[in-house]
mmCIF file of the C-alpha atoms, coordinates in Angstrom:
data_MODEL
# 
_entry.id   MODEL 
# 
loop_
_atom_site.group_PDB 
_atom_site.id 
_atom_site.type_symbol 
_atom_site.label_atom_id 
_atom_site.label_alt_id 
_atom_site.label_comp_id 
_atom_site.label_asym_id 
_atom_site.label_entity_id 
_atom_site.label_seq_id 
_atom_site.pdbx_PDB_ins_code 
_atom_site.Cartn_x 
_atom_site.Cartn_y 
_atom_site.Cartn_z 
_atom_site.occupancy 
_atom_site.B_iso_or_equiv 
_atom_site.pdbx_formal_charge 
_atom_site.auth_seq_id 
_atom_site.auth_comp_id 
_atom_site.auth_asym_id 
_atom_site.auth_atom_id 
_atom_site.pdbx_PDB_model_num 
ATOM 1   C CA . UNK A 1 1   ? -33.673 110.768 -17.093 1.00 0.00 ? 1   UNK A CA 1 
ATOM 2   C CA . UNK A 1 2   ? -30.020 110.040 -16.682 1.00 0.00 ? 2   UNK A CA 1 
ATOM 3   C CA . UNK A 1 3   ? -30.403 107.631 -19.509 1.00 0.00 ? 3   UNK A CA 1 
ATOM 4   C CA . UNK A 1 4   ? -31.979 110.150 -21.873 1.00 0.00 ? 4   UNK A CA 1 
ATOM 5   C CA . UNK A 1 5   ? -28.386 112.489 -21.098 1.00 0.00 ? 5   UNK A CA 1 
ATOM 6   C CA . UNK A 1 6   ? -26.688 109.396 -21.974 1.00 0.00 ? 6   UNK A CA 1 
ATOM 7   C CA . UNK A 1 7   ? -27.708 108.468 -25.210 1.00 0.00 ? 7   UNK A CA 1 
ATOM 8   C CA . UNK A 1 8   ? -27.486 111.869 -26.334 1.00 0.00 ? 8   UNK A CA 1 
ATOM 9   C CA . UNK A 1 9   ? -23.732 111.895 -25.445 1.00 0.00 ? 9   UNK A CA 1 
ATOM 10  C CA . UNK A 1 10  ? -23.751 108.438 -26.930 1.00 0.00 ? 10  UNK A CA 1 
ATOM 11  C CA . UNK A 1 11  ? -24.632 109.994 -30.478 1.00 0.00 ? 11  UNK A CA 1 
ATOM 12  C CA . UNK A 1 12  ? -22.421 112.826 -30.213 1.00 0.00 ? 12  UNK A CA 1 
ATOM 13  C CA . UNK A 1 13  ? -19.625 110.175 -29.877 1.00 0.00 ? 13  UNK A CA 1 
ATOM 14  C CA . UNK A 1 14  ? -20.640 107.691 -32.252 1.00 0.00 ? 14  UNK A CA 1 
ATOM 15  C CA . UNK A 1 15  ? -21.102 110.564 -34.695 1.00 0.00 ? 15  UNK A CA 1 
ATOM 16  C CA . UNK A 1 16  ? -17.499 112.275 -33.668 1.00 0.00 ? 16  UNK A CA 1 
ATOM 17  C CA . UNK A 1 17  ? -15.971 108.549 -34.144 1.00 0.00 ? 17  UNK A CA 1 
ATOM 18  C CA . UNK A 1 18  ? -17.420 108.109 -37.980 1.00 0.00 ? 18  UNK A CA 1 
ATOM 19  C CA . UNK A 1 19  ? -16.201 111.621 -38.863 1.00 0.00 ? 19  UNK A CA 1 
ATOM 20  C CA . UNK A 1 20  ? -13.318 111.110 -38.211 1.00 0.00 ? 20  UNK A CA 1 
ATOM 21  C CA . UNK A 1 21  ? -13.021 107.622 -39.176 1.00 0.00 ? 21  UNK A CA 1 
ATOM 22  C CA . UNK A 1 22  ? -14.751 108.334 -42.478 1.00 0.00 ? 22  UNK A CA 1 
ATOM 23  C CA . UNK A 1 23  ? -11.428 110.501 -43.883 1.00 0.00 ? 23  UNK A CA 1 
ATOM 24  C CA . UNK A 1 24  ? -9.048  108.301 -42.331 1.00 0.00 ? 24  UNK A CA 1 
ATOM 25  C CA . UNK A 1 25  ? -10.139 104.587 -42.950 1.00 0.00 ? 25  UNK A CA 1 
ATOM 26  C CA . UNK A 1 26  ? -9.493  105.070 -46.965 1.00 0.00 ? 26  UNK A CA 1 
ATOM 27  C CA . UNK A 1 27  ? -6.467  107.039 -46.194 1.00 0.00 ? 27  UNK A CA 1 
ATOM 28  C CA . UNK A 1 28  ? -5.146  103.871 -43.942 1.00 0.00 ? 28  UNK A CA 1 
ATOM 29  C CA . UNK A 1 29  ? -6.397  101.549 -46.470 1.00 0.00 ? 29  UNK A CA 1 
ATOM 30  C CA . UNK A 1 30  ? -4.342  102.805 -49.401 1.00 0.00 ? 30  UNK A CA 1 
ATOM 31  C CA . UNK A 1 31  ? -1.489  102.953 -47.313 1.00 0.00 ? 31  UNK A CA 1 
ATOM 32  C CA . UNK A 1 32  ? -1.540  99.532  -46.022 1.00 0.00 ? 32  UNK A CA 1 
ATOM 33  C CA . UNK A 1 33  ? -2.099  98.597  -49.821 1.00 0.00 ? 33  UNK A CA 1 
ATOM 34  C CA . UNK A 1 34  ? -0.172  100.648 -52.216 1.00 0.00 ? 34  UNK A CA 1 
ATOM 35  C CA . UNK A 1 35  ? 3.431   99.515  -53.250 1.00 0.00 ? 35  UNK A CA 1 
ATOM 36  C CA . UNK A 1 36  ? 6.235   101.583 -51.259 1.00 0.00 ? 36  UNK A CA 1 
ATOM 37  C CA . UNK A 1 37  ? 9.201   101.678 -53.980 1.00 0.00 ? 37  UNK A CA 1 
ATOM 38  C CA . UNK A 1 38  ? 10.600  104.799 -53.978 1.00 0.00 ? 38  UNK A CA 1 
ATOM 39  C CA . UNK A 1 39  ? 13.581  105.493 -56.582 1.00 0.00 ? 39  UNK A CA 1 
ATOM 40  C CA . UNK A 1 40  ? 14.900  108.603 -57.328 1.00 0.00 ? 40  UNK A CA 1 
ATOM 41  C CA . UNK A 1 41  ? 13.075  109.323 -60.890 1.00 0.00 ? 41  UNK A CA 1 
ATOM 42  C CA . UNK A 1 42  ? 9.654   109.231 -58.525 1.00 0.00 ? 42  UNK A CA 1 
ATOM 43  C CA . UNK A 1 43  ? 11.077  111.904 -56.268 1.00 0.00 ? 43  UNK A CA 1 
ATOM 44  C CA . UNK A 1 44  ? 11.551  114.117 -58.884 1.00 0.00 ? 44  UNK A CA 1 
ATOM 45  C CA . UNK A 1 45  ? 9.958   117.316 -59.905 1.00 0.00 ? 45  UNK A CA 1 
ATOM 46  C CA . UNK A 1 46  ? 7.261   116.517 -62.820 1.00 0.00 ? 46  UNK A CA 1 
ATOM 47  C CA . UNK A 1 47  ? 5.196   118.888 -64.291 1.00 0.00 ? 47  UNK A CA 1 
ATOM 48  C CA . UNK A 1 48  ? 3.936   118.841 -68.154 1.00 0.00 ? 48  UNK A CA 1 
ATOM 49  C CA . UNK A 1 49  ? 5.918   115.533 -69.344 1.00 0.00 ? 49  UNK A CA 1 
ATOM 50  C CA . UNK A 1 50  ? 8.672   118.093 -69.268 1.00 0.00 ? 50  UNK A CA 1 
ATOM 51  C CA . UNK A 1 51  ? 12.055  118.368 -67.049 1.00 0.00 ? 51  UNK A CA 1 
ATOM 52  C CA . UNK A 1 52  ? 12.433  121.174 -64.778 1.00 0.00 ? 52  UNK A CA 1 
ATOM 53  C CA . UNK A 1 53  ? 14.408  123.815 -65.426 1.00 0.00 ? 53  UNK A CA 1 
ATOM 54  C CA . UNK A 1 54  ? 15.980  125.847 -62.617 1.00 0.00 ? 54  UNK A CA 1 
ATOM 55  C CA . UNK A 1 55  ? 14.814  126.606 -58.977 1.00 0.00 ? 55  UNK A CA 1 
ATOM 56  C CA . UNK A 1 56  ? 11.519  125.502 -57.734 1.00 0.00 ? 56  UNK A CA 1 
ATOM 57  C CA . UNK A 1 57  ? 11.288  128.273 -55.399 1.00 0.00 ? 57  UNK A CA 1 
ATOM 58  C CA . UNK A 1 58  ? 10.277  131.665 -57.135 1.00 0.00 ? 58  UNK A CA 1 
ATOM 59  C CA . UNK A 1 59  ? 9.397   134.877 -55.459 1.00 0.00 ? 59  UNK A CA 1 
ATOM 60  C CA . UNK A 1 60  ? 5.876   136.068 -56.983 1.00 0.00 ? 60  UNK A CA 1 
ATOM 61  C CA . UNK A 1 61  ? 5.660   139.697 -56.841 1.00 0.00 ? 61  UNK A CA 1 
ATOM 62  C CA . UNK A 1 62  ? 3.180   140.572 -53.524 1.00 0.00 ? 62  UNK A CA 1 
ATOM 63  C CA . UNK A 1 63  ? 0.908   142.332 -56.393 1.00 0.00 ? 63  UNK A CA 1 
ATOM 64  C CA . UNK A 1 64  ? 0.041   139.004 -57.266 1.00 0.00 ? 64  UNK A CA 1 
ATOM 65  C CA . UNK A 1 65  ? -1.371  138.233 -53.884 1.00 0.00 ? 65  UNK A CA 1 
ATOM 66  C CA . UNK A 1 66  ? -3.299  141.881 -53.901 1.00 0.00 ? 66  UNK A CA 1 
ATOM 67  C CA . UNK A 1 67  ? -4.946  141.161 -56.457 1.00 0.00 ? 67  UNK A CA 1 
ATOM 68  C CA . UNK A 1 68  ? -5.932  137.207 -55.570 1.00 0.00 ? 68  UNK A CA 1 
ATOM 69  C CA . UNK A 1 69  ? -7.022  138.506 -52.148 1.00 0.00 ? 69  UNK A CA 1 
ATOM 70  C CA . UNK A 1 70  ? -9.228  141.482 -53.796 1.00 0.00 ? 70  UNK A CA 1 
ATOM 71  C CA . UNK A 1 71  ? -10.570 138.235 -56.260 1.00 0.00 ? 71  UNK A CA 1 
ATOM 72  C CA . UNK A 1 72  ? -11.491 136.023 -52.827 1.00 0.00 ? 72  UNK A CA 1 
ATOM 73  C CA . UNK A 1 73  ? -13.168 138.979 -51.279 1.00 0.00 ? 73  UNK A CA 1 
ATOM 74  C CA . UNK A 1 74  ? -15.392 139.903 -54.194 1.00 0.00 ? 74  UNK A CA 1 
ATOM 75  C CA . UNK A 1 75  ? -16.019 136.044 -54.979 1.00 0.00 ? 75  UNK A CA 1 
ATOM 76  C CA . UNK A 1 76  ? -17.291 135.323 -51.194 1.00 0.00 ? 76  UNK A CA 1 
ATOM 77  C CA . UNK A 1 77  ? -19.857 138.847 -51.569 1.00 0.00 ? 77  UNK A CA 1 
ATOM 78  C CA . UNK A 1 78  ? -21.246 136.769 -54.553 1.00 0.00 ? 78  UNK A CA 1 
ATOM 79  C CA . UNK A 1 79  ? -21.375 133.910 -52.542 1.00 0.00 ? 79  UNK A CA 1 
ATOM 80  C CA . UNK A 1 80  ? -23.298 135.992 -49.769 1.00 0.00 ? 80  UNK A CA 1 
ATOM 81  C CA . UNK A 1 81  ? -25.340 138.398 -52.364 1.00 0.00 ? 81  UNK A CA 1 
ATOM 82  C CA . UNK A 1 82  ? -26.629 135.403 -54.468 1.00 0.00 ? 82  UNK A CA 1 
ATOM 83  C CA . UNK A 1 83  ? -29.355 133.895 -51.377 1.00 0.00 ? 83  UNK A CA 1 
ATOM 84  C CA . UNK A 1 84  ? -30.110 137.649 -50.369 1.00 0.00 ? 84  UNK A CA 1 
ATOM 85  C CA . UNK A 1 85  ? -31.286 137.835 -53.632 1.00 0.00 ? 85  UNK A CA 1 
ATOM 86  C CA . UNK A 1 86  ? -33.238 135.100 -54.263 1.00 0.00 ? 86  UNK A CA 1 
ATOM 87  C CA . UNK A 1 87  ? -35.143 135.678 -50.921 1.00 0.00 ? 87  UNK A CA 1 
ATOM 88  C CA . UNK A 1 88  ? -35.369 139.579 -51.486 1.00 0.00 ? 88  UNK A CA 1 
ATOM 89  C CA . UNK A 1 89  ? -39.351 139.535 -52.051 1.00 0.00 ? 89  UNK A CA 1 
ATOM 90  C CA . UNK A 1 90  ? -39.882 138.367 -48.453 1.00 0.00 ? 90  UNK A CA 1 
ATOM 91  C CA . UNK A 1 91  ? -37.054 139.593 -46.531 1.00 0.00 ? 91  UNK A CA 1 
ATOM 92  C CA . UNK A 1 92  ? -37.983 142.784 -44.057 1.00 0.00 ? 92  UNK A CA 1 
ATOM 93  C CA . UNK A 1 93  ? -36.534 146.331 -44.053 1.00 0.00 ? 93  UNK A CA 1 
ATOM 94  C CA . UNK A 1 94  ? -33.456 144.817 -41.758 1.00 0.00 ? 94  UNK A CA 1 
ATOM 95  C CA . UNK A 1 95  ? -32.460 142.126 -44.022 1.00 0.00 ? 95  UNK A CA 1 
ATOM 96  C CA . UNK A 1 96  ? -32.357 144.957 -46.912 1.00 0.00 ? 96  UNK A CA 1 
ATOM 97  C CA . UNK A 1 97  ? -30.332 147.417 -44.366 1.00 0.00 ? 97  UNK A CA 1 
ATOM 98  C CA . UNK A 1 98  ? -28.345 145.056 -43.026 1.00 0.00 ? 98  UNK A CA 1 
ATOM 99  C CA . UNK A 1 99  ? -26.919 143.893 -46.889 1.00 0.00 ? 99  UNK A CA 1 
ATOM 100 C CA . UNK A 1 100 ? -26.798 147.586 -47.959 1.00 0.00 ? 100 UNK A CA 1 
ATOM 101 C CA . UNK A 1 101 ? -24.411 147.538 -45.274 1.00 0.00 ? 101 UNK A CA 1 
ATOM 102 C CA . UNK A 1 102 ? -22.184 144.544 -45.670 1.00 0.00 ? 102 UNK A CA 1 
ATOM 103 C CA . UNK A 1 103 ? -21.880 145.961 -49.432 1.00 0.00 ? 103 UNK A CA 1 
ATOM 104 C CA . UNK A 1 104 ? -21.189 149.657 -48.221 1.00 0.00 ? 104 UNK A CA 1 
ATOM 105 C CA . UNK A 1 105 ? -18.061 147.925 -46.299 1.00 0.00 ? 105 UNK A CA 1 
ATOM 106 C CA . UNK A 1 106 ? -16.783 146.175 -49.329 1.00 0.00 ? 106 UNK A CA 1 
ATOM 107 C CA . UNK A 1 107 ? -17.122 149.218 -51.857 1.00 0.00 ? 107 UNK A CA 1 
ATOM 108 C CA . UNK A 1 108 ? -14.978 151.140 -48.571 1.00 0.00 ? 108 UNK A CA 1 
ATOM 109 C CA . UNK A 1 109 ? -13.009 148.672 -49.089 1.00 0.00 ? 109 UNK A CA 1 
ATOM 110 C CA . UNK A 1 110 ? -12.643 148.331 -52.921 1.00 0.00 ? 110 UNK A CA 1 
ATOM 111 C CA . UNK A 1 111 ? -11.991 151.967 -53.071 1.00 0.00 ? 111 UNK A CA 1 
ATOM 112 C CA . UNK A 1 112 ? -9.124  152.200 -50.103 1.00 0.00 ? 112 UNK A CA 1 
ATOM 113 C CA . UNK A 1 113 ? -7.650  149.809 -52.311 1.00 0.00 ? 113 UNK A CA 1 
ATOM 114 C CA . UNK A 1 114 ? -7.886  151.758 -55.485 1.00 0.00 ? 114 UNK A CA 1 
ATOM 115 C CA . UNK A 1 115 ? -6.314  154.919 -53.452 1.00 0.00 ? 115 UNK A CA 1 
ATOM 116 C CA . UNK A 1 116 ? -3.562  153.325 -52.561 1.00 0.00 ? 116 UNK A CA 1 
ATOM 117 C CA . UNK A 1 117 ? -2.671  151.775 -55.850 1.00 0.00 ? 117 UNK A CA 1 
ATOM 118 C CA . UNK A 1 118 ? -3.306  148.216 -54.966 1.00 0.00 ? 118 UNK A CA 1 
ATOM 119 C CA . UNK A 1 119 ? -4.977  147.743 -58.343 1.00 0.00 ? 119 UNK A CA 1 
ATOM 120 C CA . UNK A 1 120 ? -2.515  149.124 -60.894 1.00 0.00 ? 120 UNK A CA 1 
ATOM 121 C CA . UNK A 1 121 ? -0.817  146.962 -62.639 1.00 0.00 ? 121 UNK A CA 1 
ATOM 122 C CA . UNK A 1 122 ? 3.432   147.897 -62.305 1.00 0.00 ? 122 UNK A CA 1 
# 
């Protein structure tokens, strides 16, 4: 019996070991082999073949973020509406109530954000 607890353990381990192994073994690999000559024209800023211009660092209006976090919120319902739907012919009353509510909280939601003005555009 104490054998049985032990193997068990034994795969949780061996299994812990090659996740985390799995990520870092190419990681240490491309270390160990890529060149290390760093020069100032590799440190620099690159983006579109062209040279920067200015400060990296630019405050985004938080209207920006509004509306990216309204975007994630709506994008992960689809995520969650698409299965309910496909399984809607043999889902029970609860399933169906339970959804009707999950969708009730993001339309509360949706519309405390129109009241405040989180959706116009300034």
């Amino acid at each position: 019996m104490k054998d049985l607890y032990l193997n068990q353990y034994l795969f949780v381990v061996v299994f812990l070991l090659v996740a985390v192994a799995f990520p870092l073994l190419p990681l240490a690999i491309a270390w160990l082999l890529a060149p290390h000559r760093p020069a100032a024209t590799k440190n620099d800023t690159y983006e579109c073949g062209l040279t920067s211009k200015g400060d990296a660092w630019v405050q985004f209006r938080v209207g920006y973020y509004i509306y990216a976090l309204v975007y994630v919120i709506f994008a992960v319902e689809t995520v969650f509406l698409y299965p309910w739907a496909v399984a809607f012919g043999g889902m029970p009353f609860g399933g169906f109530l339970a959804m009707m509510v999950f969708v009730l909280l993001l339309v509360e939601g949706l519309v405390y954000a129109w009241a405040k003005g989180a959706l116009d555009w300034k």
